[in-house]
C-alpha positions as CSV (number, residue, x, y, z in Angstrom):
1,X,-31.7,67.9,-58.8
2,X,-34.0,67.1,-55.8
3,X,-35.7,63.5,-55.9
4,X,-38.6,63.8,-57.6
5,X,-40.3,62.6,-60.1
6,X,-38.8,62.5,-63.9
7,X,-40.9,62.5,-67.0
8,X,-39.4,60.5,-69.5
9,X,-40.7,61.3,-72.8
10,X,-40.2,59.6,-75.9
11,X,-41.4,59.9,-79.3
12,X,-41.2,58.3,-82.9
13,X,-42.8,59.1,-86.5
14,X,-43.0,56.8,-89.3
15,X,-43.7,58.2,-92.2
16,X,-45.5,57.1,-95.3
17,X,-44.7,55.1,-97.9
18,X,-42.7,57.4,-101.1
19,X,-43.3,60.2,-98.9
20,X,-40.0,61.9,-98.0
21,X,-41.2,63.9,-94.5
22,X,-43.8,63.0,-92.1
23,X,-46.9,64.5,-91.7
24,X,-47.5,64.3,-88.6
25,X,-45.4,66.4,-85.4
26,X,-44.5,65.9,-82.1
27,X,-42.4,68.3,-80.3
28,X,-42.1,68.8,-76.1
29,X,-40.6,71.3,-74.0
30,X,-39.7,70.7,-70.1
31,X,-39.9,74.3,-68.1
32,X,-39.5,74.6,-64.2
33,X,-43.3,74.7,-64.1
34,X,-44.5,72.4,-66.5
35,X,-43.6,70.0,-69.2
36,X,-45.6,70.4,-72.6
37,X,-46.0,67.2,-75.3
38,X,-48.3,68.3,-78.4
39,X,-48.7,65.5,-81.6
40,X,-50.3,67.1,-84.5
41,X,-51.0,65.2,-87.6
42,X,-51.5,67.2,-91.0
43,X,-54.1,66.6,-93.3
44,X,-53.0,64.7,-95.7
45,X,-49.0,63.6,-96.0
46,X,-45.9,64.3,-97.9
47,X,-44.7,68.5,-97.4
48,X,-47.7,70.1,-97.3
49,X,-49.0,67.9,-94.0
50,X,-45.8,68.1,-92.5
51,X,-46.0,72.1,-93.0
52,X,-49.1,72.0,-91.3
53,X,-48.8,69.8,-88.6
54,X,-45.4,71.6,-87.9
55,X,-47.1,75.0,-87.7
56,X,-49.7,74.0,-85.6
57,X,-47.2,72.4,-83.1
58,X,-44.8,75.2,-83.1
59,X,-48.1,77.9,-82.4
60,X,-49.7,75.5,-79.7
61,X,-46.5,75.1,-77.9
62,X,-45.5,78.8,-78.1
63,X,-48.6,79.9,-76.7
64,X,-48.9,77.2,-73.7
65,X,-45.0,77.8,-72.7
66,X,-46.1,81.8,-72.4
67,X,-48.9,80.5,-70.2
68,X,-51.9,82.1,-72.2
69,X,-55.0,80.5,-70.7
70,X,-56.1,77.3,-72.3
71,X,-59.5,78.1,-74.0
72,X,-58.0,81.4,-75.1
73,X,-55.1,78.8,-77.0
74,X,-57.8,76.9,-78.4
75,X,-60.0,79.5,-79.7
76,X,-57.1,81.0,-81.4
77,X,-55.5,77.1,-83.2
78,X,-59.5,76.8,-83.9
79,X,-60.0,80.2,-85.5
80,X,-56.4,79.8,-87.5
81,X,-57.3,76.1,-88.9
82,X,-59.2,76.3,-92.0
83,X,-61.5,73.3,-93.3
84,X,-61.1,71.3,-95.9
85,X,-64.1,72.1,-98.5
86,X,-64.5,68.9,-99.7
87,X,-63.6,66.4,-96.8
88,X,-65.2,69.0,-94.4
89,X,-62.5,68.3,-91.6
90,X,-59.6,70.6,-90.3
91,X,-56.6,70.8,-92.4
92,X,-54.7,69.4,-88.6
93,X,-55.8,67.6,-85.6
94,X,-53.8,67.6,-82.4
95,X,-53.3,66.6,-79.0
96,X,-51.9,68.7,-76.0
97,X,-50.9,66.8,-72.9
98,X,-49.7,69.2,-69.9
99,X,-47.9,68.3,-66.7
100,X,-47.4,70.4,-63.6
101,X,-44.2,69.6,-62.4
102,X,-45.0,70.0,-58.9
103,X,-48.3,68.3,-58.2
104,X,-47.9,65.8,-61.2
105,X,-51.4,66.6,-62.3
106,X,-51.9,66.3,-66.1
107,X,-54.7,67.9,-68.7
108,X,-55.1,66.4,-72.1
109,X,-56.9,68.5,-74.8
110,X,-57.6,66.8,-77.7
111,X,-58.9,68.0,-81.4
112,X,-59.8,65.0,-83.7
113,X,-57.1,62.6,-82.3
114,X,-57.1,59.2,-81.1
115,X,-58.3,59.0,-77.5
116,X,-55.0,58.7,-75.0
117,X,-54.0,56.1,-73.1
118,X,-53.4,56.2,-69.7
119,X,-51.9,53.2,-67.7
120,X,-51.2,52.3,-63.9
121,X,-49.0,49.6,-63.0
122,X,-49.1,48.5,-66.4
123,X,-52.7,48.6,-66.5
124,X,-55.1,50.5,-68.8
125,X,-57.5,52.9,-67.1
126,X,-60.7,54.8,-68.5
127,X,-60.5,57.9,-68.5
128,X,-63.5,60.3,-68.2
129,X,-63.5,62.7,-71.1
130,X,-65.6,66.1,-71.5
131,X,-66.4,67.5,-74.6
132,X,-66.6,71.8,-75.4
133,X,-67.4,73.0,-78.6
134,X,-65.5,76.3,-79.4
135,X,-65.9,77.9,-82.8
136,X,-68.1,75.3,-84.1
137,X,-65.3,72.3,-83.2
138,X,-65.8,69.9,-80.6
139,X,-62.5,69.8,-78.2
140,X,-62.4,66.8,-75.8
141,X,-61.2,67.2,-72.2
142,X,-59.5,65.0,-69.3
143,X,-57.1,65.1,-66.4
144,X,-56.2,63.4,-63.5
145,X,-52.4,62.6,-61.6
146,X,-49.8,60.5,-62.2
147,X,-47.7,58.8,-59.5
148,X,-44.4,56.8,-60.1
149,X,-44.8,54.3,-62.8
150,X,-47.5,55.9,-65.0
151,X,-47.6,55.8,-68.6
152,X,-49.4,58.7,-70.2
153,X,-49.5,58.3,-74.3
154,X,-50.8,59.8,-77.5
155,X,-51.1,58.3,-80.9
156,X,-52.1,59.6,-84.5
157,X,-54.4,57.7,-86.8
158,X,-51.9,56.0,-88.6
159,X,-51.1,53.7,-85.9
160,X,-54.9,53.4,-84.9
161,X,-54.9,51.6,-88.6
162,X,-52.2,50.3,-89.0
163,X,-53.3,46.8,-90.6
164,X,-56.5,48.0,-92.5
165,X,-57.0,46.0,-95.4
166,X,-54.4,43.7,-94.6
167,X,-54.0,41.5,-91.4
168,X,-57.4,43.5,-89.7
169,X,-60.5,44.4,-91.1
170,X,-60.6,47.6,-89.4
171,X,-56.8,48.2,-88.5
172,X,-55.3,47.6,-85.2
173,X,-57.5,49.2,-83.0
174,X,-57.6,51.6,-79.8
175,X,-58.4,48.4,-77.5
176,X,-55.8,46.3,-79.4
177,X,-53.0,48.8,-78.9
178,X,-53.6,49.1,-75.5
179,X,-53.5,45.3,-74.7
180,X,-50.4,45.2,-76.7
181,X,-49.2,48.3,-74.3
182,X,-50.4,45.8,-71.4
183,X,-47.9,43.0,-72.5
184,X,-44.6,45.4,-72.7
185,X,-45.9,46.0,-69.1
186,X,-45.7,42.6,-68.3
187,X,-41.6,42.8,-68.3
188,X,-39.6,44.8,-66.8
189,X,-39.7,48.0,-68.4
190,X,-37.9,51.4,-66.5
191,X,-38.3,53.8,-69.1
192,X,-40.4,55.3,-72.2
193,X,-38.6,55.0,-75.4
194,X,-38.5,50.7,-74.8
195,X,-42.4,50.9,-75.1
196,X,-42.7,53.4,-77.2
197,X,-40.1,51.6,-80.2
198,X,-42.0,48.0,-79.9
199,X,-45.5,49.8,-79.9
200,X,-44.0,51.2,-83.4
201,X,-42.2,48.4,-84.4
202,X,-45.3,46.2,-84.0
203,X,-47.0,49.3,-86.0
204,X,-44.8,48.8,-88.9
205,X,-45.2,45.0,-88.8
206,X,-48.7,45.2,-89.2
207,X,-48.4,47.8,-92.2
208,X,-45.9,45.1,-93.7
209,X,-43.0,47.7,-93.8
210,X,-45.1,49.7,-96.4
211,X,-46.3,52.2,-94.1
212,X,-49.7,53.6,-95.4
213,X,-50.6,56.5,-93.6
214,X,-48.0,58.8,-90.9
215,X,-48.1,57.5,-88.0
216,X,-46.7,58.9,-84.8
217,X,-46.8,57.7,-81.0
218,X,-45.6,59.9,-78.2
219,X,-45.4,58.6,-74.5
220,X,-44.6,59.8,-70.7
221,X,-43.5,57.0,-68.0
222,X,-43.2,59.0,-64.8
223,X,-39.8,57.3,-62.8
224,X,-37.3,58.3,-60.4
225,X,-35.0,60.5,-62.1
226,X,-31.4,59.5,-62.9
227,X,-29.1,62.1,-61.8
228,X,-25.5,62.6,-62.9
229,X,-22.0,64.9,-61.6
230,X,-18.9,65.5,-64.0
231,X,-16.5,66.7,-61.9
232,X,-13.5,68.5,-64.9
233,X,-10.8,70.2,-63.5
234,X,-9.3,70.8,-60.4
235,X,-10.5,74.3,-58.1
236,X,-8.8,77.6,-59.1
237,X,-8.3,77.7,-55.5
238,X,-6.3,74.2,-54.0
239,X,-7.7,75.2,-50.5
240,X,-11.3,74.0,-51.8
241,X,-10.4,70.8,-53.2
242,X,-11.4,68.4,-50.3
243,X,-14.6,70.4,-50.3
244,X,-15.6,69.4,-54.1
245,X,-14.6,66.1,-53.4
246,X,-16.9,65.7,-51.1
247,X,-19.6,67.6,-53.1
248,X,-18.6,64.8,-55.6
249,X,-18.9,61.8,-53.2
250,X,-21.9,62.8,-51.7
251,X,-23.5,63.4,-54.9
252,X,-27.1,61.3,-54.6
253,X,-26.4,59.3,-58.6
254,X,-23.8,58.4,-60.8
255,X,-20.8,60.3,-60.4
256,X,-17.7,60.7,-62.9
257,X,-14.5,62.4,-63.1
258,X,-12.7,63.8,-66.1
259,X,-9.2,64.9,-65.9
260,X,-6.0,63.6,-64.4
261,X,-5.6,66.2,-61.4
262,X,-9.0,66.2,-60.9
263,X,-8.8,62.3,-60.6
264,X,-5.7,62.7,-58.3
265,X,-7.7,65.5,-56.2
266,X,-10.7,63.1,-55.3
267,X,-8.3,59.8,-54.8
268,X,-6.2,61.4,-52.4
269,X,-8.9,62.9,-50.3
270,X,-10.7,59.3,-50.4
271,X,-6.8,57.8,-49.2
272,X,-7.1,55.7,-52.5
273,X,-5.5,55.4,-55.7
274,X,-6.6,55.1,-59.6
275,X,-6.2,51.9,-61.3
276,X,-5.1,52.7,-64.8
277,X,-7.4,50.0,-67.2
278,X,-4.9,50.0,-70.1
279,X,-6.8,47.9,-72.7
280,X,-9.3,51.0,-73.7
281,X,-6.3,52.9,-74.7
282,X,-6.3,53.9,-78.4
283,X,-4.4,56.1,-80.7
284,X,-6.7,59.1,-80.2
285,X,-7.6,58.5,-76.0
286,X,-5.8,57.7,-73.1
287,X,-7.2,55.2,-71.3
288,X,-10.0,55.3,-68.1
289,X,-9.5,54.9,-64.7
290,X,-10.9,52.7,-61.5
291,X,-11.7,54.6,-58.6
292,X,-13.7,53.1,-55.7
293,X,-17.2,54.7,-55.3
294,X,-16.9,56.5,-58.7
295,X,-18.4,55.5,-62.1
296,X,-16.3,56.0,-64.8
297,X,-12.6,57.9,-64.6
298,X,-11.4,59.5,-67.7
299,X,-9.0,61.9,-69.2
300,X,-10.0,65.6,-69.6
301,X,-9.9,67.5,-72.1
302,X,-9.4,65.4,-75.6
303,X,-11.7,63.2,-74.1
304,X,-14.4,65.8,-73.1
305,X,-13.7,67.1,-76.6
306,X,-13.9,63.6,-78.5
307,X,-17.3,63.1,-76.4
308,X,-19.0,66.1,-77.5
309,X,-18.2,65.1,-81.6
310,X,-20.0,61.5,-80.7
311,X,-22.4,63.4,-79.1
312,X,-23.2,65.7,-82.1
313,X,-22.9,62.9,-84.9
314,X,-25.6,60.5,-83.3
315,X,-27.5,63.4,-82.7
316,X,-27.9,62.4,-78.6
317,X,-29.5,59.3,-79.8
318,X,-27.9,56.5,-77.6
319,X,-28.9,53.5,-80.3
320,X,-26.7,55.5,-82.5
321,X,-23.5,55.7,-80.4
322,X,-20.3,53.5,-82.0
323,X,-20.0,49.7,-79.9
324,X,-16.7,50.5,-78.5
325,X,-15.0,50.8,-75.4
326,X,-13.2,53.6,-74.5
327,X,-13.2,56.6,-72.4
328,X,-15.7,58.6,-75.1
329,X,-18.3,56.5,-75.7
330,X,-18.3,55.7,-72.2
331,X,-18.6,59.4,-70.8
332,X,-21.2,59.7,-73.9
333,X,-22.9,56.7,-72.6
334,X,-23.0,57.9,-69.1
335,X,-24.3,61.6,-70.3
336,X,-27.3,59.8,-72.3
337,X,-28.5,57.8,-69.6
338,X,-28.9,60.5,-67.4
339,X,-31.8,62.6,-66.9
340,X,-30.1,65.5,-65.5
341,X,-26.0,66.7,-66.0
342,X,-24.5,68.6,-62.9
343,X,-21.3,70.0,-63.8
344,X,-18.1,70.7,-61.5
345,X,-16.1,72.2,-63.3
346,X,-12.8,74.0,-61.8
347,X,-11.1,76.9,-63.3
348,X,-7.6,76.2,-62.9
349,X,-6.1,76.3,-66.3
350,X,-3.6,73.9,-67.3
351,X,-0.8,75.7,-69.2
352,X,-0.6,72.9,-71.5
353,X,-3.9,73.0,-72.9
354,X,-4.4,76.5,-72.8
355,X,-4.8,78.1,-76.1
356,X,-2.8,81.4,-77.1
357,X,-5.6,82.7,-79.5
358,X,-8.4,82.6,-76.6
359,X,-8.2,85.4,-73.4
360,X,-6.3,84.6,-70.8
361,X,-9.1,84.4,-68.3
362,X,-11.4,81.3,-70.8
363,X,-9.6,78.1,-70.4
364,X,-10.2,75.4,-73.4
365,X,-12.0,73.2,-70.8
366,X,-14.4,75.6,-70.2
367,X,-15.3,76.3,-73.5
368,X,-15.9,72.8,-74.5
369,X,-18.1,72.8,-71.8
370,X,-20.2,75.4,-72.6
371,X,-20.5,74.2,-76.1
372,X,-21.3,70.8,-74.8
373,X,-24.1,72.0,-72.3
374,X,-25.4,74.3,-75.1
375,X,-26.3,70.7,-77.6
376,X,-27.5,68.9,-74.2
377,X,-29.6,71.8,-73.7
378,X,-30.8,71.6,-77.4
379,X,-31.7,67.8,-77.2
380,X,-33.9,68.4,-73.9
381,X,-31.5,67.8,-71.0
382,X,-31.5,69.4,-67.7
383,X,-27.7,70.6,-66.8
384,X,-26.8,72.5,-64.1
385,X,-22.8,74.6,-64.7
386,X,-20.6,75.1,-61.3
387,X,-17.5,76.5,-61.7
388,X,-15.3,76.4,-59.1
């Protein structure tokens, strides 16, 4: 939760036309040490690229997260990737991009990809490649640092030609793509997926909306990270409720409270009281609350509860989320913008919401949080459980 530097990743696939799954992968992981991005596009498209591309992914990111030494990872993908007889190219290409978490220094290995772009205040750099040959494949090389307001990206051939045949003789083009990148920079852009959804939406404007090859575009914008505290339920000891309070107040981001006592707790150590906004009432939620110096004020448990079922139908997707106002979608809101989810959560049970088939010693609030940290957890958030 310290102030450093967050790695916003984003990704999207489109995938090509009467094919039903992508051929191309992109999967990341984000340890203590280092984060992990790795695109691999299949040979080919339809299942049998998307098998590929997925198996070369899963291996490649297996192996890095167990910290098995780089040529050692590549020597064993390059040994395990056949050739096509007649084409005479691998049956998958990939890029790896690494990040060490604590120096910000990044390594890109690259097998038959699209070179990646790197950009500095919105500004394309060139980027000093090496190439290795290891079991008669030629791997290219590069790393360097990024600072605050870096955008590191990979891309698979089918956005490099996007447009062949149609609007561009030879596609749209490494240089193009990163001119295009240029412009996005040009507004005021604070995070990954807004760049990385017009570079693809451009993508599928050039292929006319009948996409003719996979294409996939993965991107890191390094910012400052966006921190959030849910503080649920009030301390199973009362003679420690000014102290979470004031762990709550103090908090350095956005801070929220769910739960009536819990709301109460915090108010009276701040001398202040909760404005009740009655018009985002509805049949299933109460309604939120207005606290000075707090974000967002909410009901506990059925909201905490209604939160994590929006939560699991859009999938963590934030586009996705229902256009309403009310103490879910809010709390859902405020969990998806954040980059990191510190939880408070006091053991106290509340009689009335306890339920008679559970132990006596798990209250239902703490069991919807656990369940609700376990999908965060899943869709690549960094939480953080206090009970109290």
């Amino acid at each position: 939760m310290a102030e450093e530097n967050f790695y916003d990743i984003y990704s999207q696939s489109l995938t090509k036309h009467d094919e039903e799954l992508c051929g191309d992968k992109v999967k990341f992981t984000k340890g203590d040490k280092k984060s992990i991005i790795v695109l691999s596009d299949g040979l080919g498209s339809g299942v049998k690229a998307n098998i590929l591309a997925t198996l070369t992914t899963e291996m490649l990111i297996t192996m890095l997260a167990a910290d098995l030494p780089l040529k050692e990872v590549i020597e064993t993908i390059a040994g395990t990737l056949p050739r096509c007889k007649i084409r005479k190219i691998a049956y998958a290409t990939f890029t790896i991009i690494t990040i060490d978490n604590s120096t910000s220094k990044f390594k890109v290995i690259n097998f038959d990809n699209p070179p990646i772009f790197l950009f500095k205040k919105g500004v394309i750099q060139k980027v000093e490649a090496k190439t290795e040959v290891i079991l008669d494949k030629k791997i290219s090389y590069c790393e360097g640092y990024l600072e605050r307001g870096d955008f590191l990206a990979a891309i698979s051939d089918g956005v490099l030609y996007a447009g062949l045949g149609k609007t561009m003789n030879f596609g749209w083009g490494w240089e193009n793509i990163a001119k295009f990148i240029e412009t996005i920079f040009l507004t005021a852009t604070t995070n990954c997926r807004d760049v990385v959804e017009k570079v693809m939406a451009e993508t599928r404007r050039l292929y006319c909306n009948h996409i003719g090859d996979d294409a996939s575009f993965v991107g890191v914008y390094v910012r400052q990270p966006k921190p959030l505290m849910i503080f649920t339920g009030p301390p199973l000891d009362p003679s420690t409720d000014e102290e979470y309070a004031e762990k709550l107040l103090s908090f350095p981001g956005r801070k929220v409270i769910c739960g009536g006592t819990t709301g109460n707790i915090v108010a009276s150590y701040m001398g202040e009281t909760i404005e009740i906004e009655i018009d985002t009432m509805t049949r299933e939620l109460p309604p939120i609350g207005k606290l000075k110096g707090i974000d967002l004020v909410t009901e506990g448990i059925l909201t905490i509860s209604k939160t994590k079922e929006l939560l699991q139908n859009c999938e963590c997707d934030i586009t996705r989320l229902p256009n309403t106002r009310n103490s879910a979608t809010l709390l859902a809101k405020e969990i998806l913008e954040a980059d990191s989810i510190y939880f408070l959560v006091g053991q106290q049970i509340n009689d009335f919401y306890q339920n008679p088939l559970l132990p006596k010693n798990i209250s239902i609030r703490r069991s919807l949080i656990e369940d609700l940290v376990k999908l965060l957890r899943e869709h690549q958030k960094d939480v953080i459980v206090e009970y109290c």
